[in-house]
N, C-alpha and C positions, 0 to 999 in steps of 0.2 A: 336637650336643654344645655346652658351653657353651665361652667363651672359658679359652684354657688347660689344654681336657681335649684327651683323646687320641677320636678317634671309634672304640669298637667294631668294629664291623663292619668299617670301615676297615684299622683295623689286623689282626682276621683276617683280611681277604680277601689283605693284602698279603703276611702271612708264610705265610699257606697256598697261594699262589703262588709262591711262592719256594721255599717248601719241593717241592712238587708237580713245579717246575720243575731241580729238583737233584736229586730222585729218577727223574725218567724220563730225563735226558739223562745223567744216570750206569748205568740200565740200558742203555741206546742203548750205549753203550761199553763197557758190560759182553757184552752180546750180541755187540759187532764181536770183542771181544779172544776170546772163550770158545766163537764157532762160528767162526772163522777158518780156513782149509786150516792142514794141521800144519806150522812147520818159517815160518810167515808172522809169526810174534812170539814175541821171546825167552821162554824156559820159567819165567824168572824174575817176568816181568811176570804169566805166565798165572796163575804161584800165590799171586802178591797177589790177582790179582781173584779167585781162584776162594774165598780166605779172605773177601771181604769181601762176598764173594753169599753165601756160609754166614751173616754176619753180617745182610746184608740182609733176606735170610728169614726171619730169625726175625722180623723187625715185620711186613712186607710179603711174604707168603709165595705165591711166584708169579713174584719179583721176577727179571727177565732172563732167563726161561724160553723166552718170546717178545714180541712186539709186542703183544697182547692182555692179557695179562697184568700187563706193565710200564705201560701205561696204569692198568687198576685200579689196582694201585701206586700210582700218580699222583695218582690221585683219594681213596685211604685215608688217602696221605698229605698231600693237600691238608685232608680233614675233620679231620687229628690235628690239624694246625700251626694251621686256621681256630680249636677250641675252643682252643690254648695260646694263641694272638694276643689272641684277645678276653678270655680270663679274664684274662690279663697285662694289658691297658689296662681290662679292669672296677677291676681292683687299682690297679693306677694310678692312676683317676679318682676312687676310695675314699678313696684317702690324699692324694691332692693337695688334697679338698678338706675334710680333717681339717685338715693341713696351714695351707691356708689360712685355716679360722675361728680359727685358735689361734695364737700367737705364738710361733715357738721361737727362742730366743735362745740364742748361745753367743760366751762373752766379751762381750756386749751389742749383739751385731748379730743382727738379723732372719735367718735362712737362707734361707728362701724369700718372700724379697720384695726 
């Protein structure tokens, strides 16, 4: 990438990381809370998580079922976040250098430069 773009790839791989990495260690949690012996965490806790696996599931459907499962997770949701990362810094790198062959002025200063 040229000086002052954002690299592609780069930046998918970093948000689809992250994201990947916040989906499986939230199922990891989700499974300790939702197979735990009964009577071992409050019932209050249990029906936050048990609402926000309903919500899980609908992207990631599978999600904290087991350890096999919540991997795949991991990985669907590493491909979603990789395509939004990269189309986010394609866009970026689109406009940046609009941006750049063009002058925008306001009240008579340059904005990006």
């Amino acid at each position: 990438s040229k000086p002052g773009q954002i690299s592609c790839l780069g930046f998918g791989v970093a948000i689809g990381f992250s994201w990947a990495t916040v989906v499986f260690s939230s199922g990891l949690i989700a499974m300790y809370v939702l197979f735990s012996p009964r009577g071992m965490i409050d019932i209050e806790v249990i029906k936050t998580v048990y609402s926000f696996w309903h919500l899980m599931n609908l992207v990631f459907p599978g999600w904290a079922a087991n350890i096999l499962w919540t991997i795949l997770s991991a990985v669907w949701a590493f491909t979603h976040a990789f395509l939004f990362g990269y189309l986010v810094a394609s866009f970026y790198n689109f406009t940046s250098a609009i941006a750049n062959k063009y002058e925008f002025k306001v009240f008579g200063y340059n904005i990006f430069k």
